[in-house]
VEXBA-5443 format. One line per field, with one value per residue (C-alpha): residue number from 1; x, y, z. Coordinates in steps of 0.001 Angstrom, whole numbers, padded with zeros to 6 digits. Example, Ala and Ser with C-alpha at 12.3 -4.5 7.8 and 13.67 -1.06 7.14 Angstrom:
BEGIN
gulo = (1_2)
xx = (012300_013670)
yy = (-004500_-001060)
zz = (007800_007140)
This chain:
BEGIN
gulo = (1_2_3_4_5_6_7_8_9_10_11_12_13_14_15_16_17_18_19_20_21_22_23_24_25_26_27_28_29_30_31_32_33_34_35_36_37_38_39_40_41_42_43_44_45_46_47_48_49_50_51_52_53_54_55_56_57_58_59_60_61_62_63_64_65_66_67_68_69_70_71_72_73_74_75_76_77_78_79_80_81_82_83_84_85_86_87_88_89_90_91_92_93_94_95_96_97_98_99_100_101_102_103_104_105_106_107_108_109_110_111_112_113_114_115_116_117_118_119_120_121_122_123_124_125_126_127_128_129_130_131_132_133_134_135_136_137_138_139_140_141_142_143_144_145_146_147_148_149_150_151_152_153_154_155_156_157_158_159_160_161_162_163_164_165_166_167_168_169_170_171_172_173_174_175_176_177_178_179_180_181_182_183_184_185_186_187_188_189_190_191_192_193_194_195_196_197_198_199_200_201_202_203_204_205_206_207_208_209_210_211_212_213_214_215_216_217_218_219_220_221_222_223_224_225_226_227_228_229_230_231_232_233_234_235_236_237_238_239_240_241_242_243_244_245_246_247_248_249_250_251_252_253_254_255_256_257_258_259_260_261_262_263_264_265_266_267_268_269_270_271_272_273_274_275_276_277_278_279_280_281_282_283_284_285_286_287_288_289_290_291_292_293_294_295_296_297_298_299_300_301_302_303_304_305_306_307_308_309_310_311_312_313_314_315_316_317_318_319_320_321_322_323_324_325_326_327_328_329_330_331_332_333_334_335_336_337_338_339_340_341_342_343_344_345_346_347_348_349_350_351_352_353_354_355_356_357_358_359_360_361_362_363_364_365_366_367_368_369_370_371_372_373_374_375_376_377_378_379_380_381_382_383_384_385_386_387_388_389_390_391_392_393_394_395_396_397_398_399_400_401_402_403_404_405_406_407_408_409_410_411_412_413_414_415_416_417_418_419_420_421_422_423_424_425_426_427_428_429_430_431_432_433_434_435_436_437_438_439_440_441_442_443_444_445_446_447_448_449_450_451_452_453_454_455_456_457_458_459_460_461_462_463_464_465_466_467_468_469_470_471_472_473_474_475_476_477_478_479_480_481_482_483_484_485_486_487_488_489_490_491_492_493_494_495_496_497_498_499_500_501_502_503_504_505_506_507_508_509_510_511_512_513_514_515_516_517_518_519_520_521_522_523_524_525_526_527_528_529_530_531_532_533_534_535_536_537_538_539_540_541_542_543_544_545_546_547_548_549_550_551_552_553_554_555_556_557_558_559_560_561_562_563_564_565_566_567_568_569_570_571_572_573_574_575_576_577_578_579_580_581_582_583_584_585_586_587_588_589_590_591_592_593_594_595_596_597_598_599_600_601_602_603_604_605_606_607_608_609_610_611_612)
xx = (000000_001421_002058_000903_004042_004788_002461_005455_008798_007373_003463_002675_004400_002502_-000479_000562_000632_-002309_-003767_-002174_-003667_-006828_-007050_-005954_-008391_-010833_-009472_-012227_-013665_-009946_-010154_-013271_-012204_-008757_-010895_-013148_-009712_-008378_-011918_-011586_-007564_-007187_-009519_-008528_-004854_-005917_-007446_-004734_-002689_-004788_-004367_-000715_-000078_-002688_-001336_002403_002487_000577_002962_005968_005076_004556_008131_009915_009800_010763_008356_005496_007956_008886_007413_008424_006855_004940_005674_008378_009973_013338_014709_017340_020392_018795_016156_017438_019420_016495_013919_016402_016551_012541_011593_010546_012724_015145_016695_016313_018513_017937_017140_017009_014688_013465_014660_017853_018321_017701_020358_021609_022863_024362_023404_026301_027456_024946_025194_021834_021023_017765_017382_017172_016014_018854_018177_020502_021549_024162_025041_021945_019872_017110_015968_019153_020824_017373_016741_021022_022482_025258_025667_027513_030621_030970_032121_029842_025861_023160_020480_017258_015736_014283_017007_019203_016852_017026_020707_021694_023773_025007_026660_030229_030209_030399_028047_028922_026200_026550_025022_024245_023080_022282_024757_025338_023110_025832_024771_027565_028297_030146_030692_030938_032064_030337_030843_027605_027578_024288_021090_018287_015233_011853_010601_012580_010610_009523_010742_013985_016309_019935_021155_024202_025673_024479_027803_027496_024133_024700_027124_024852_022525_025152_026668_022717_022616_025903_028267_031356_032757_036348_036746_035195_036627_033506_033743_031870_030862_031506_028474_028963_026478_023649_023211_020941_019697_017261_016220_017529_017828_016499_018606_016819_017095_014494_011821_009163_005644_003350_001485_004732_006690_003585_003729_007914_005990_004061_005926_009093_008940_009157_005819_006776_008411_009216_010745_013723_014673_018206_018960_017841_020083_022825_022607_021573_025130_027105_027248_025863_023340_023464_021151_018004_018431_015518_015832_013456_013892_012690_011648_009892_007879_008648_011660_014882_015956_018086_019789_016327_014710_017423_016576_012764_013202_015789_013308_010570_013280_014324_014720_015163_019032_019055_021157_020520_022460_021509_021442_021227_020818_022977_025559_029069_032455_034642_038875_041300_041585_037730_036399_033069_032991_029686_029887_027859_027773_028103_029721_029217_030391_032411_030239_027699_030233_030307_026437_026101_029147_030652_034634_035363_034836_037952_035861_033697_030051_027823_028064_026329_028672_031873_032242_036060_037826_040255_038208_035212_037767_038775_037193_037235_038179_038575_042096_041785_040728_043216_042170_043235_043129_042383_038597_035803_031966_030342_027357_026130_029897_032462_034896_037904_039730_041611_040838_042715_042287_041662_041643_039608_039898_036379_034250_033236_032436_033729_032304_032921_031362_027908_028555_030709_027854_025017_027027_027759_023725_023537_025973_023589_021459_023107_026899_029325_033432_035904_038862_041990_041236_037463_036302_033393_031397_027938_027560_024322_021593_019093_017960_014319_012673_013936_013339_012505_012125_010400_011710_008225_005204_003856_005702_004503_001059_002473_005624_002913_000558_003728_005229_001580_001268_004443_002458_004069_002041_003400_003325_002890_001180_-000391_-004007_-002747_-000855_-003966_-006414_-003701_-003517_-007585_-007568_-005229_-007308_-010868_-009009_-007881_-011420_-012744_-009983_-010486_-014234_-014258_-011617_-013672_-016261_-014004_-012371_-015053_-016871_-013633_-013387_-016905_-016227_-013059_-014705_-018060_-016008_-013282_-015767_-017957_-014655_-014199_-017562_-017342_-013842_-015305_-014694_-011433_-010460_-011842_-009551_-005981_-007415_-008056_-004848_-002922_-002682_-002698_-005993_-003026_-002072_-005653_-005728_-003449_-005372_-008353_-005159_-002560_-005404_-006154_-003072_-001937_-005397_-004401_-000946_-002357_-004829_-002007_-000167_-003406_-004423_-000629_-001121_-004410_-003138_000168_-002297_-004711_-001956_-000031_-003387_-003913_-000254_000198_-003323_-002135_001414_001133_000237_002894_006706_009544_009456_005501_002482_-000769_-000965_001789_002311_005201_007494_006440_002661_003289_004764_002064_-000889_000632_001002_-002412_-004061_-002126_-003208_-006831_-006942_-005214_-008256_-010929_-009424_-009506_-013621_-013060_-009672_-011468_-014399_-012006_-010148_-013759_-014130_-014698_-012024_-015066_-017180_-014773_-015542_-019786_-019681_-017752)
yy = (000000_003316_006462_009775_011675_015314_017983_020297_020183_022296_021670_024037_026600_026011_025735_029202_031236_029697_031253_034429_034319_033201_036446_038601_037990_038532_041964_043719_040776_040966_044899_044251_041602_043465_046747_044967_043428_046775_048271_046101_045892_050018_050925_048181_049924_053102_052458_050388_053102_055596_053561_052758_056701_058460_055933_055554_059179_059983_057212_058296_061626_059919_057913_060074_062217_060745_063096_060397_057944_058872_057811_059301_059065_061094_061172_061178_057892_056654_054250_051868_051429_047512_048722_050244_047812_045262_047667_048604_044663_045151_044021_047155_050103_051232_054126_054715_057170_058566_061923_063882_066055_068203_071600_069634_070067_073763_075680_078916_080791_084272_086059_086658_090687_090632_090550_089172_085191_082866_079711_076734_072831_070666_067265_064578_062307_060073_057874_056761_059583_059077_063073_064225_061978_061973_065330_065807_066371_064841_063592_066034_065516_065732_069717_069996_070747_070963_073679_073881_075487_078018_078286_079243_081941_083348_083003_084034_081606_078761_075844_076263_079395_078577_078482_079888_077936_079226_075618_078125_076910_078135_076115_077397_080858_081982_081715_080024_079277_076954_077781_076033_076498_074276_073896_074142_071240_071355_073271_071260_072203_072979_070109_068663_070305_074181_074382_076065_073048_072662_068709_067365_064309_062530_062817_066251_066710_064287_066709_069535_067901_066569_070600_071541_069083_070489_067584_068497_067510_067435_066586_069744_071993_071935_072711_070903_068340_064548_062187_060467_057000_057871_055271_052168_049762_046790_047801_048915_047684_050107_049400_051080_052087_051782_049296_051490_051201_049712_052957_055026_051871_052080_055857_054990_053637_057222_059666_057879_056396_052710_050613_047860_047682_044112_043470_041092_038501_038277_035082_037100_039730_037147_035677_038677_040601_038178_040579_040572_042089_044490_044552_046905_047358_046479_045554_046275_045730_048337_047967_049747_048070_047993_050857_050973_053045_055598_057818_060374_057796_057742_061646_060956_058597_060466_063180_060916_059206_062447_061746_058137_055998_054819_053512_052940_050230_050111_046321_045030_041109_038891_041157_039668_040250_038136_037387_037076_033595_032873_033005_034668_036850_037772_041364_042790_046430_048882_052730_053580_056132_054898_056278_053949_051003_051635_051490_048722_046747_046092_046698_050014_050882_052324_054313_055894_056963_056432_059683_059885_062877_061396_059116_059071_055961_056320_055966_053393_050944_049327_046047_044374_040306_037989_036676_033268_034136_035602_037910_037435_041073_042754_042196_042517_043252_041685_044515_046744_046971_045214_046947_045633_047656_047114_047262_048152_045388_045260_042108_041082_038127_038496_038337_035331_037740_040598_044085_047070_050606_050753_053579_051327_048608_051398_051613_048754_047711_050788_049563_045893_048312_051233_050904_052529_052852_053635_056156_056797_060633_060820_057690_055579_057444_056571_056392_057549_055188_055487_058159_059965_059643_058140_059312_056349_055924_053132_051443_051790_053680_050744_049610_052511_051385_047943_049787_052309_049583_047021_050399_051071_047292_048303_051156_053806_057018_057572_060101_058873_059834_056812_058585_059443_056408_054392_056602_055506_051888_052317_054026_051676_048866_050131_051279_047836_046079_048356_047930_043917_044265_046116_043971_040699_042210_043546_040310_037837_040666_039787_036109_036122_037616_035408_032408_033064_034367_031996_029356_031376_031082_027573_026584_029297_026782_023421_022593_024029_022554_018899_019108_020044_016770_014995_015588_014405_017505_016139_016238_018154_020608_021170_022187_024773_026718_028546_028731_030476_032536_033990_034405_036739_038613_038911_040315_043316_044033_044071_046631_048522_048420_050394_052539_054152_053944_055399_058556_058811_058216_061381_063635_063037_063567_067033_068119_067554_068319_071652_069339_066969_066879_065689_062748_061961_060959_060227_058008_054986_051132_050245_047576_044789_045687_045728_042271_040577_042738_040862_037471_037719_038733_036014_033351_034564_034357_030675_029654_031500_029602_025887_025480_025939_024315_021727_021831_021854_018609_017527_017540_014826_014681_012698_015778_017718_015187_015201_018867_018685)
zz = (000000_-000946_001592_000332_-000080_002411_001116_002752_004694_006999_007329_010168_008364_004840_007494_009145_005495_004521_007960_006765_003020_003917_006419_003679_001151_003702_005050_005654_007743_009258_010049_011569_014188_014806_015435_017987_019926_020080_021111_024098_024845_024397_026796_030093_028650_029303_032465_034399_032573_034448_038181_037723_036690_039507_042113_041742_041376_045199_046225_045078_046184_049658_049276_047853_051023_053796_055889_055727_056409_059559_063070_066258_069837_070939_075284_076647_077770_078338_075728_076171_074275_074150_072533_070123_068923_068954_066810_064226_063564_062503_059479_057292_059863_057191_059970_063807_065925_069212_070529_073905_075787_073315_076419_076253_072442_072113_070843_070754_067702_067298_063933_061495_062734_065169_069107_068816_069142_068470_070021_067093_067510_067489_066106_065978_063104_061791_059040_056891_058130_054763_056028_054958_052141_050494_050261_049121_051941_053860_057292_058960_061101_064714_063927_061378_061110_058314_057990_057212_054762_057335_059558_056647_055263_058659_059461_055952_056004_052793_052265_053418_056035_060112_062456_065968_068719_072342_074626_078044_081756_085077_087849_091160_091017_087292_083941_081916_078349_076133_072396_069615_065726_063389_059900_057555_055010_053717_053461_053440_050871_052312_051617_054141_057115_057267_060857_061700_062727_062677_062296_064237_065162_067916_069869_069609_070980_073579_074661_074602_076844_079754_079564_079912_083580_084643_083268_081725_077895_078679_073968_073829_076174_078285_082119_084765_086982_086486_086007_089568_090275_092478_095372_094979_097547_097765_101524_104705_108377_111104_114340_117371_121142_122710_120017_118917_119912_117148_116523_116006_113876_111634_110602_109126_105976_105337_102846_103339_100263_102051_101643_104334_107380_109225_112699_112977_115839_117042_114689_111328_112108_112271_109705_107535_108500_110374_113480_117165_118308_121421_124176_124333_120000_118299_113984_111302_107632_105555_102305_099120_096460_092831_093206_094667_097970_097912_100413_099971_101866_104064_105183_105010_108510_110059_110235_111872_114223_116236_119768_119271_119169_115602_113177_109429_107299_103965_102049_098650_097945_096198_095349_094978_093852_091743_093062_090573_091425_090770_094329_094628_097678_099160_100569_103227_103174_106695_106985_110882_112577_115736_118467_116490_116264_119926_120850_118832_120116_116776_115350_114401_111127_108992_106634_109122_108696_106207_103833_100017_099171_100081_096660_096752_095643_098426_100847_099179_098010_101363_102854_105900_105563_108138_109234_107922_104592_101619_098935_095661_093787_091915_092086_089756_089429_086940_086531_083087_082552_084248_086771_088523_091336_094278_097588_100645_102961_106965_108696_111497_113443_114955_111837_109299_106252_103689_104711_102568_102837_102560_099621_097615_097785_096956_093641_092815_093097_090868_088552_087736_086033_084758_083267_085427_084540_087458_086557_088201_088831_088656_090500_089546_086544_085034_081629_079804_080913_077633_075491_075525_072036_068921_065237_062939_059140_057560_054305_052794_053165_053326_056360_058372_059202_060627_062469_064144_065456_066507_068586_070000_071172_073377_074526_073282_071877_067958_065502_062114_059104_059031_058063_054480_053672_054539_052346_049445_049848_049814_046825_044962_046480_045086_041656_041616_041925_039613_037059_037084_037068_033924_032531_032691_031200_028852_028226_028160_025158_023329_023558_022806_019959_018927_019921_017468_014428_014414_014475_011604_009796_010340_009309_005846_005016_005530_001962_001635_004989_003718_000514_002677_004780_001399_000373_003163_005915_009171_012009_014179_011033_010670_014099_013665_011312_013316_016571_013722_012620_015961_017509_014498_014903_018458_017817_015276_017726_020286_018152_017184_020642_021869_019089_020510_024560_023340_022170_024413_027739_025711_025285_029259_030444_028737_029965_033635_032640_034957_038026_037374_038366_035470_035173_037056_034517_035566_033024_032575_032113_033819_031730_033805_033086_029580_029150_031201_029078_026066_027323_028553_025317_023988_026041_025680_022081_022318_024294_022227_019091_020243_019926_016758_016165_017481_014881_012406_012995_013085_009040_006940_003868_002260_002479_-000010_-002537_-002179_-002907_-005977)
């Protein structure tokens, strides 16, 4: 049995130019059907056109400035440096810094050839600051500042001159001042913020602050006092002579700042400081709730104990100090005078009474150790920061534990919460405990709404302009239902359409489809036809379709050309939009075209032959 030979070496591509020919000779059948695609594809152009353009442009607007970006709080809290490290690691912060007391960050500024001077916000910044480097400035120096637009105009002052700030405060019943020269490097447009501001480094207006509480900034030239540790306790024991009645013992809790107030047996006292206690004495603990004591509380009882033997020894729990060798040493703190060590029938103390001004390193750093025991120095605390010293030793051969003054242990329960550093010359320092606001930018505008509510859930107040970025995402939301119902109407008009004319077509060619069977063209080759035929509709319309958004996007950006910026348009298809608009049009005219590729490999080659 013979084989009918190949029609051609490349069926589907005699199958595609027939496709072509056949939609040629009917053109104006052709124009028709291309008109109708474009009819629908031109207008769902225009329209996503439209929503892309109106919203990218209010969102850019809103990105592009870094003003709706922002969130800051709105009370004023202390912030540790803990935190800060663990919300800059939030997905969607793209900047945080901190910032002080906004009295704190005022700053004064003499006119250029004036005596005169007007007091200017000072805001911190440093390196990624999106405030400054997207609005073209740079992060200025710790010499160096940037200007507002506002401050500027008033100033008179550009890019390049020198600012001279005066930082003033009232110590000791005298104003004083410290000056400053600070290089401008950048003037910020108005867009940045209408308000006069100068920006500086955060070192810098760290410094401004401790010179505002009476600290000194020895970098700077600064004068003044050194940041010396207040005194913390966890309670304090109340020795007496004679025991209170319960009536009087009661009213130590009122404004005293304690909130309870315990009595103590013989044994508890023991064992609590390792000491004896002497006839006709009388111990209560004294303790606060939720806050520490301090030597204010102190005062507050002495005033209520007038006319009474008392002494006061301050405690804090589980507070020890590591030997060089690894022992832990559990210290028990006491600073007595020695008419007290006397009433009390204890050892004289070296250091004497207790005494919150005397902070001296000379005279905290001494201990009292008992004979049989050897200390291994230098010795260190493990608190915020850890600190290793010396201590001048006494030894005792009457006591089982490691006593040191009552001021050195006050510090040392300040320093488990707040770092402290001990210098030669200055003696134990604190170091900045937290900061009191922050300034924080979000990546996105998007991100805002989700930073503002995850800050509120910590309770913190915040400014944010989350109002307006909501009212965009609703906008782009509705535009978006709005845009995808008109486009399935849109598109199901147009597959309709395919759908019913390709099949016409199909049904117009039976006879001419019967003889390329008859002659050998494959049921698959066949099937080609009515897809070949619409996919080339489909790709004129495409083009037709561009054509008339191309003129129609162009007649609507130049009528709102006065509202727009350079390179804004209300009216724009993004690349990405473009490429899925034709792959989609594509695939829609694929589908329309297989009913009737389908009725077409459904032909009967014998049905060429009846009709001739």
């Amino acid at each position: 049995m013979s084989t009918i030979p190949e029609l051609h070496p490349r069926p589907f591509r005699l199958i595609s130019n027939l496709a072509v020919a056949h939609l040629r000779h009917e053109w104006i059948l052709t124009l028709c059907l291309v008109l109708a695609l474009a009819a629908v594809i031109a207008p769902l152009l225009v329209l996503l056109g439209l929503k892309e353009g109106t919203v990218e442009t209010l969102r850019e607007r809103l990105v592009e400035d870094p003003i709706y970006r922002e969130l800051r709080p709105a009370q004023t809290r202390e912030f540790s440096h803990e935190w800060f490290e663990q919300v800059e690691l939030w997905d969607g912060v793209s900047f945080i810094t901190p910032t002080v007391l906004p009295l704190s960050s005022v700053l004064s500024v003499q006119y250029p050839e004036q005596r005169r001077t007007e007091l200017f916000d000072l805001i911190p910044t440093r390196s990624g600051d999106p405030l400054l480097l997207e609005n073209g400035a740079v992060i200025p120096d710790d010499h160096q500042v940037v200007l507002s637009a506002e401050a500027a105009r008033r100033l008179g002052l550009k890019k390049g001159d020198t600012l001279q700030a005066q930082v003033t405060r009232a110590r000791s019943g005298r104003q004083e001042v410290a000056e400053a020269n600070l290089e401008i490097v950048s003037v910020l447009p108005s867009r940045a913020g209408m308000l006069p501001r100068l920006y500086a480094s955060l070192d810098f207006v760290v410094d401004v602050e401790a010179f505002k509480e009476g600290y000194a900034s020895p970098s700077r030239g600064w004068a003044g006092s050194s940041p010396e540790p207040f005194l913390s306790y966890d309670g304090a024991y109340l020795l007496i002579s004679p025991p209170m009645p319960p009536i009087e013992r009661s009213g130590l809790v009122i404004n005293t700042g304690f909130a309870r107030l315990s009595e103590l047996d013989e044994a508890a006292w023991q064992q609590s400081m390792g000491l004896r206690l002497s006839d006709g004495w009388a111990v209560y603990d004294l303790q606060t709730i939720g806050s520490t004591v301090t030597p204010s509380n102190f005062r507050a009882i002495e005033q209520k104990l007038r006319g009474y033997q008392r002494v006061l020894i301050p405690y804090v729990n589980d507070l020890s100090l590591i030997a060089t060798n690894g022992q832990a040493l559990e210290v028990i703190g006491i600073s007595l005078s020695s008419d007290d060590s006397e009433r009390l029938g204890l050892p004289i103390i070296p250091w004497g009474a207790f005494d919150a001004t005397r902070l001296e390193p000379q005279r905290l750093l001494q201990m009292l150790t008992p004979s049989d025991q050897t200390l291994h120095q230098p010795i260190t605390f493990e608190g915020q920061l850890p600190i290793s010293f010396d201590v001048n030793t006494h030894i005792y051969t009457d006591i089982e534990h490691h006593y040191i003054p009552a001021e050195l242990l006050g510090i040392l329960g300040t320093a488990r919460q707040r770092a402290l550093s001990l210098e030669d010359e200055r003696g134990f320092l604190m170091h900045r405990g937290g900061y009191r606001g922050f300034r924080m930018y979000a990546a996105s505008i998007d991100d805002v709404p989700r930073l503002y509510h995850q800050l509120r859930e910590q309770g913190l107040e915040v400014i944010a302009e989350v109002e307006a970025i909501e009212r965009i995402q609703v906008l782009d939301a509705g535009l978006n239902r709005l845009f995808w119902l008109i486009a399935v109407l849109g598109i199901s008009g147009g597959t309709a359409v395919l759908v019913v004319s390709l099949y016409a077509a199909v049904e117009r060619r039976r006879r001419d489809l019967g003889v390329l069977r008859l002659i050998g063209v494959a049921r698959s080759q066949v099937f080609f036809f009515p897809v070949a035929q619409s996919l080339i509709m489909a790709v004129i319309g495409i083009i037709v379709s561009y054509l008339g958004y191309a003129i129609i996007a162009g007649v609507i950006n130049r009528t709102f050309a006065a509202d727009l910026a350079a390179e804004e348009a209300f009216c724009r298809l993004p690349p990405s939009h473009i490429v899925i608009s034709i792959a989609a049009t594509l695939f829609v005219a694929l589908l329309a075209s297989l009913v009737a590729a389908y009725r077409a490999t459904g032909i009967d080659p014998a049905e060429a032959i009846r009709e001739q």
